[in-house]
C-alpha positions in Angstrom: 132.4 95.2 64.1 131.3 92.1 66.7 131.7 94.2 69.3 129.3 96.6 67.5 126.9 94.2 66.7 126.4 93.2 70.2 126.0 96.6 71.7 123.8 97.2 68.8 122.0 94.1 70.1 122.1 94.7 74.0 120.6 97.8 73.4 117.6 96.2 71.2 117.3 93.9 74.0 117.0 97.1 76.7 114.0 98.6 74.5 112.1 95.6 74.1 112.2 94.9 77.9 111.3 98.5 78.5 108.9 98.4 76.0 107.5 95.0 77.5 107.8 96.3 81.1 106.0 99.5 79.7 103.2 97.6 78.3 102.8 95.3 81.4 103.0 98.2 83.6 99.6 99.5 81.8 97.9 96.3 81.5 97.9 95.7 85.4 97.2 99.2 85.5 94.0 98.5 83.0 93.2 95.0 85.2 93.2 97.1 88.5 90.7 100.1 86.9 88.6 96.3 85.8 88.9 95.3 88.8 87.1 98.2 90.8 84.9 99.4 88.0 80.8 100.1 89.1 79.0 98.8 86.1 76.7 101.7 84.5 73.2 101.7 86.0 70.2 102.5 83.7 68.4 105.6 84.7 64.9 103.5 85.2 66.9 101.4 87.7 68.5 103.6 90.0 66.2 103.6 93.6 68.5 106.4 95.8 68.4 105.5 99.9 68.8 108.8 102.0 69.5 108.2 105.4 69.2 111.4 107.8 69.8 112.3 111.3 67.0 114.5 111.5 63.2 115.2 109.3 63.4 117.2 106.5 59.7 118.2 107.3 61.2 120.6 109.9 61.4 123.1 107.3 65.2 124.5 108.4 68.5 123.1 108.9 70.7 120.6 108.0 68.2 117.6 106.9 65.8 120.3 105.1 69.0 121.3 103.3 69.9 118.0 102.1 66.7 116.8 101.5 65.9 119.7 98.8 69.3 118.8 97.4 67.8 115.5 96.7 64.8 116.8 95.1 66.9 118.4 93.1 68.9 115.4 91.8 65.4 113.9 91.3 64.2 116.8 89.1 67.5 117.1 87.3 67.7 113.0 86.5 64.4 112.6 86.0 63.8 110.1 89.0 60.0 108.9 90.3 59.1 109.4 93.8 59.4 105.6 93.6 62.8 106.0 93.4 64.0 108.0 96.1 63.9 105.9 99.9 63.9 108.6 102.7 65.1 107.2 106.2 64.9 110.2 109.2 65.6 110.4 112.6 68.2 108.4 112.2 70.5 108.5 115.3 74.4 109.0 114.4 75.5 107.5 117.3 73.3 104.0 117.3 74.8 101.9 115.1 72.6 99.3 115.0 70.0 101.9 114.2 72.2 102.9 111.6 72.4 99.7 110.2 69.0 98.5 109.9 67.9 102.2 108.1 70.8 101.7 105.1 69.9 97.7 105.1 66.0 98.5 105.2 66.9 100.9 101.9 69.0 97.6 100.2 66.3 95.2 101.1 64.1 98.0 98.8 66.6 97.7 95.9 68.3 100.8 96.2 71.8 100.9 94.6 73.0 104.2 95.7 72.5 105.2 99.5 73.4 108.4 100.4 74.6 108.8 104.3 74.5 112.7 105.5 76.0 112.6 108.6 79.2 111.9 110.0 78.7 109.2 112.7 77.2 107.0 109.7 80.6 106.5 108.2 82.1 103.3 109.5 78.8 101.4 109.3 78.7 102.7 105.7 82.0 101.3 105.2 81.7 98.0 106.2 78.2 97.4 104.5 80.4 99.1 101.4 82.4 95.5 101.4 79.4 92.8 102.3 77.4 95.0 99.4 79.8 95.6 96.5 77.0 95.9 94.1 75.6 98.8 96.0 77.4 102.6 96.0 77.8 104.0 99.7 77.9 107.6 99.7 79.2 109.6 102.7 78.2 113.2 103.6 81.2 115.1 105.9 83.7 112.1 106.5 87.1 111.3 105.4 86.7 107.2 104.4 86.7 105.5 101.3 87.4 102.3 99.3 88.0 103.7 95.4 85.4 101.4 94.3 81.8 101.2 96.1 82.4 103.7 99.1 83.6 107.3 98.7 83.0 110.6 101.1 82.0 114.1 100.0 82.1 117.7 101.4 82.6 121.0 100.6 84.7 124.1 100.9 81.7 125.4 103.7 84.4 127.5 105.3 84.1 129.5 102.3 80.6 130.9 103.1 80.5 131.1 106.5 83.1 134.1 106.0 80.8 135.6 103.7 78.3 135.3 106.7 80.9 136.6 108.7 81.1 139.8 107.3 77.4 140.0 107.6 77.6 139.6 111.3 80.8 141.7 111.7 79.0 144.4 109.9 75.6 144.3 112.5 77.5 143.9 115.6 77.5 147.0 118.3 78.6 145.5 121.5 81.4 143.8 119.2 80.5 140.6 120.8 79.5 137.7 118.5 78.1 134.4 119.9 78.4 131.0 117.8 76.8 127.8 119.0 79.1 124.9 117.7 78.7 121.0 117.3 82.1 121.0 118.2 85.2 122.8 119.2 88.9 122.6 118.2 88.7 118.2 118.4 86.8 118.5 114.6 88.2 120.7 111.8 85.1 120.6 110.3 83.7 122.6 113.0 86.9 124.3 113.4 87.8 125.6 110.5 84.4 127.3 110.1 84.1 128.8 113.0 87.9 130.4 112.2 86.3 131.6 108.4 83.6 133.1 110.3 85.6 135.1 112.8 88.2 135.8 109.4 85.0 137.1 107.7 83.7 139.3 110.8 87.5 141.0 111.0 87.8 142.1 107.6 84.7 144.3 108.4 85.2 145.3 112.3 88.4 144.4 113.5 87.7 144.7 117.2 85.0 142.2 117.2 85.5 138.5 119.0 84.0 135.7 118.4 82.8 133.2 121.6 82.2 129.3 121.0 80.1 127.0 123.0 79.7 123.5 121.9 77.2 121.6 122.0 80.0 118.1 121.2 76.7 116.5 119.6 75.7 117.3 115.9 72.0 117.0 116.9 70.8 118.8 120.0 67.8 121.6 120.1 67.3 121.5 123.6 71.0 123.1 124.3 71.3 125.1 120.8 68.6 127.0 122.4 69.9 127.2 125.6 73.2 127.9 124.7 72.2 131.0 122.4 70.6 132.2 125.2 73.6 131.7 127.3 75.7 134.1 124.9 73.1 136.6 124.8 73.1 136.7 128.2 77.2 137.3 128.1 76.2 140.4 125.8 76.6 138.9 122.3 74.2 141.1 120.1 74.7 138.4 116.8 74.5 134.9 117.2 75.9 132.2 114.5 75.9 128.7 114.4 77.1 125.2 113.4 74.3 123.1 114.3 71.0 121.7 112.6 67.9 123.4 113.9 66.6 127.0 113.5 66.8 126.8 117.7 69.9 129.3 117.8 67.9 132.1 115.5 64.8 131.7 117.5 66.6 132.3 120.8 67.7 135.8 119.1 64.7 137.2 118.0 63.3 136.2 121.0 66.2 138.3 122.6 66.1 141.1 120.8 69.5 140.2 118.9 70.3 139.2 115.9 71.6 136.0 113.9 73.3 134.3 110.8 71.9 130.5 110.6 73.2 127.3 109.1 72.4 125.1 105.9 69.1 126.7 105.1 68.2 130.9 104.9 66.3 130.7 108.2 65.1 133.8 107.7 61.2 133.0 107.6 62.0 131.4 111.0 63.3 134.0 112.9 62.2 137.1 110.4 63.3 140.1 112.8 66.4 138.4 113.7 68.1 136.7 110.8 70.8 138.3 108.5 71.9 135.8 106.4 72.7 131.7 106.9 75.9 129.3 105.5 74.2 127.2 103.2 74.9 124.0 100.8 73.5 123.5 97.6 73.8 119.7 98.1 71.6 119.4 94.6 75.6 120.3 92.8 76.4 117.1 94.5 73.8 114.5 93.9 73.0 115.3 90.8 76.4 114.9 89.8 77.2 111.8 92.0 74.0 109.9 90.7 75.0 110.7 86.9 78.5 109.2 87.4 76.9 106.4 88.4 74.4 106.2 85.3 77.4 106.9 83.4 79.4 104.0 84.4 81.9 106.5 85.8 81.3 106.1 89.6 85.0 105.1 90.4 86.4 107.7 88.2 84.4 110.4 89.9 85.8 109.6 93.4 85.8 111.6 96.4 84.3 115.1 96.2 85.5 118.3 97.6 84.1 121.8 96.2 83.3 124.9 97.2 81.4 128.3 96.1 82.9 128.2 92.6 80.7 125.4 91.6 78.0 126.6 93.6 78.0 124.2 96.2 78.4 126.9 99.0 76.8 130.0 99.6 75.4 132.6 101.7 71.5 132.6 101.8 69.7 136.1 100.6 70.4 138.8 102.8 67.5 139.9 104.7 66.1 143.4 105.5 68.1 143.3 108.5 71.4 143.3 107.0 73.7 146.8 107.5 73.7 149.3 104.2 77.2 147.5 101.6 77.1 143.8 102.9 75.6 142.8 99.9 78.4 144.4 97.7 81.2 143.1 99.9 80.1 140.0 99.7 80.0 140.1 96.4 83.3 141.0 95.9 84.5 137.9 98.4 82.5 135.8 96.0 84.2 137.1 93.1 87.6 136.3 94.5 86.4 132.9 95.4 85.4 132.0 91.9 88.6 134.0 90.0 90.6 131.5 92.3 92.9 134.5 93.5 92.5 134.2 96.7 90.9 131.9 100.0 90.5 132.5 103.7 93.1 130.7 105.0 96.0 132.5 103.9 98.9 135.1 104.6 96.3 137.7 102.9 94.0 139.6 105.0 91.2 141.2 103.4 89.4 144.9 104.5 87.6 147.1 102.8 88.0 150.6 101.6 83.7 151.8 101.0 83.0 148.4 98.9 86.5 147.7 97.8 88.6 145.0 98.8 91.7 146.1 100.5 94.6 143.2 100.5 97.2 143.4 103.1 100.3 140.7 103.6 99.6 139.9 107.5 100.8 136.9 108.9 97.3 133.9 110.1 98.0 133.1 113.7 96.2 131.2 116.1 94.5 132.6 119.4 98.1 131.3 121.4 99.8 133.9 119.1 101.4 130.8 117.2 102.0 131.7 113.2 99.7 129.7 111.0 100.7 131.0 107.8 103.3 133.7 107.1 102.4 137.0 105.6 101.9 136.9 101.8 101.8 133.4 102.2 99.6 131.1 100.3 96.2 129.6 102.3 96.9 126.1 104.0 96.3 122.5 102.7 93.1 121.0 102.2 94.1 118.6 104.2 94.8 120.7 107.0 91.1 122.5 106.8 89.4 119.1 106.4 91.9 117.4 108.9 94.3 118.7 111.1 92.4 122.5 111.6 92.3 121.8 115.5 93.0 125.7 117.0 91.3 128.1 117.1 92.3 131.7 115.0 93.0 135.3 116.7 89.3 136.9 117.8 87.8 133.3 119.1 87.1 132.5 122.0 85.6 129.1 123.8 83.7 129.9 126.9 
């Protein structure tokens, strides 16, 4: 019987500890989430600070396109023009620029500052920890602290094959220029320029796909010179990752034709544009800037979404699109929100008329190396957003 009593004992001992341990365990656990919680902000008292690289008063391109996603946060909110700081022509690669723009928007009172571009992230960082009242909010980079400082993005890969089969679809000489930020060293630019040349072979699978980089984000001198250097190779369809209407314009000038980036370009080059990649950055400030009224900034973290939520899409298709892109694109899209399928994977898609064909065929890179095996499933995010640095069969850097 004693020596019943005292197992009987050891083991009450053993669930109390655990019990204790359990309930310590979930209080550090509630003192860390104390520790980095944002304090909710009343609607009247959020001021937003926008810092671009670029003016959104260009009318095209990648400041245009984030600056109507903020108008669209401030319609959906309910924010005054009073509360909106705009900062343009913002250099990424001056930091002490940088810095005085985002410190200009805290000396205003702005809680939330938005950074767009992706040379503003380490200066966003480090004002993140000497401003931990203020939220730092990175467009395109990969840093963050969990409390005051996160990053988003988007699954852009994911339109620019839609705009792929556009292209794929117009091309005769089966030559297909794309004037690039960068090259294989970002897997941002990367990884779309491989979706796009993806998107272009499930329509025409003798087409290629030839790169020049520009390795700035902002450049229109050279995105019009080098669209005009790959029409002058032959290319009869030019894309692009880069933030003016520049590459469009040098097609319709030429005679050629074009898929633009982050806005539908189409009024800027009218008898050259097919479609453009764009972002519906409004699905992302909206929700980022109601977090933070909601007290739930930490909680809603980094962000990462694509054409399901309607982040990501192809602009309308213009008149100079060929006869069924519309309805093939729309059947990409409807993958892309079922969740059955994604680019990057041992699945290749074609078409039989409008229907989508799938066929097990192994994703290799240009070198002939095996990405993913056939029928297997599309790479890590990590991978598209980090480590995407080759190139896919079809494209070529020249």
């Amino acid at each position: 019987m004693k020596k019943i009593l005292s197992i009987l004992m050891a083991l009450a001992l053993i669930v109390t500890c655990f019990a204790a341990c359990g309930q310590q365990t979930q209080n550090d656990d509630a003192d860390k989430q104390n520790a980095n919680a944002i304090p909710a902000i009343a609607k009247e008292d959020i001021k937003v600070g926008v810092i671009h690289i670029g003016d959104p008063a260009d009318g095209a391109g990648y400041s245009y396109a984030h600056d109507l996603g903020i108008q669209d946060m401030q319609k959906n909110i309910g924010l005054t023009d009073a509360q909106i700081v705009r900062k343009n022509n913002v250099d990424d690669k001056d930091a002490t620029a940088i810095r005085n723009a985002m410190e200009d928007c805290i000396s205003q009172g702005c809680n939330i500052i938005f950074a767009t571009s992706f040379g503003y992230m380490d200066t966003a960082k480090a004002l993140a920890e000497e401003h931990p009242d203020v939220l730092f909010s990175h467009g395109t980079g990969f840093e963050s602290n969990g409390k005051n400082f996160n990053n988003y993005f988007g699954r852009i890969y994911q339109a620019r094959y839609l705009a792929g089969i556009a292209a794929g679809l117009k091309t005769k000489a089966n030559k297909i220029g794309y004037v690039s930020a960068y090259g294989t060293e970002m897997a941002e630019t990367c990884s779309g320029i491989n979706a796009f040349a993806l998107g272009v072979q499930s329509v025409n699978p003798e087409a290629k796909v030839y790169v020049k980089t520009l390795n700035s984000w902002f450049d229109p001198a050279n995105e019009s010179a080098y669209a005009e250097a790959l029409i002058n190779m032959g290319c009869d369809v030019i894309s692009q990752h880069c933030d003016t209407a520049n590459p469009q314009k040098a097609a319709e000038k030429a005679g050629v034709f074009g898929c633009g980036y982050n806005s539908d370009m189409t009024k800027d080059a009218p008898k050259a544009h097919l479609t453009a990649t764009v972002w519906h950055w409004g699905v992302y400030y909206t929700a980022a800037v109601q977090a933070a009224i909601d007290g739930k900034w930490v909680e809603f973290g980094n962000y990462y979404k694509g054409a399901k939520e309607g982040l990501v899409d192809v602009s309308p298709l213009s008149e100079n699109c060929v006869a069924g892109t519309q309805e093939k694109i729309d059947a990409v899209k409807a993958l892309y929100k079922e969740g059955t399928w994604d680019v990057f994977s041992g699945v290749k898609l074609s078409f039989n008329g409008n229907e989508i064909v799938k066929t097990d065929a192994a994703l290799k890179d240009n070198a002939g190396n095996e990405i993913v095996p056939a029928g297997g499933a599309s790479v890590e995010d990590s991978v598209i957003t980090g480590t995407m640095n080759y190139f896919v069969e079809g494209v070529e850097l020249v």
